[in-house]
C-alpha positions, 0 to 999 in steps of 0.5 A, spaced: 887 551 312 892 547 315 897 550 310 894 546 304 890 550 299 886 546 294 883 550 289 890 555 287 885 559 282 880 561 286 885 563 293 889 566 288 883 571 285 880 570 293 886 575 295 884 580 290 878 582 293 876 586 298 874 584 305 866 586 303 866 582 298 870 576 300 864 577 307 859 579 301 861 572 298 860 568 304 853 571 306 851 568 300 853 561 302 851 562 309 844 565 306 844 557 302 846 554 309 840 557 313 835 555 308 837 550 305 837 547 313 832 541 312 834 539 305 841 535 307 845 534 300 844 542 298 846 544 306 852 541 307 854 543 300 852 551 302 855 550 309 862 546 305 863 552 301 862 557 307 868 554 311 872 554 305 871 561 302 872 562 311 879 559 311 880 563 304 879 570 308 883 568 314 888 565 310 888 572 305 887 576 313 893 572 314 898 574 309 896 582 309 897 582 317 890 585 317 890 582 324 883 587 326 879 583 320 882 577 321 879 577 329 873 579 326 872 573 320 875 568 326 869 570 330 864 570 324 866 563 322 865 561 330 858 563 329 856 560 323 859 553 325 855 553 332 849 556 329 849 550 326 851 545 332 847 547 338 847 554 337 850 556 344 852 563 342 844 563 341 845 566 334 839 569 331 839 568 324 836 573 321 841 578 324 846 573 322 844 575 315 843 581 316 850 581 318 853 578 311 848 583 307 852 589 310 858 587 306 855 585 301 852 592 301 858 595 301 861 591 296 856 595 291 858 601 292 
């Protein structure tokens, strides 16, 4: 986040949450992203909103030193963004699905 946080009112309540609900949050927009690939103007505002609750989460992992979520989050948001240029980690979208949707499971109960 280059130490810059443009939304302070949604950060703020970000850092609240638990981590499943942050990944549960950013699932959503990944969901968005996968399928919404072929209508540019709706992928790119998904895709946008996942990095900036991505970098929200590792800002928030930052400040709770909680260094294990905090590989674990990167590595998520690595993924995501190659999926979508190139896809050389050779990620199956639908696991990555399934992936968010755990957390999001989670944040439910």
């Amino acid at each position: 986040m280059d130490g810059v946080i443009q939304h302070k009112d949604l950060f703020e309540r970000w850092c609240e949450m638990s981590i499943a609900e942050q990944m549960g949050n950013i699932g959503s927009e990944v969901s968005r992203s996968l399928k919404n690939q072929n209508k540019p103007t709706r992928f790119q505002g998904a895709f946008d909103r996942a990095l900036e609750l991505f970098d929200f989460t590792i800002e928030s992992l930052q400040r709770r030193k909680a260094s294990a979520e905090l590989g674990e989050v990167c590595r998520a948001r690595e993924e995501f963004c190659d999926y979508f240029n190139g896809n050389s980690m050779n990620t199956d979208p639908a696991k990555m699905q399934k992936y968010y949707d755990e957390f999001a499971i989670l944040a439910r109960n």
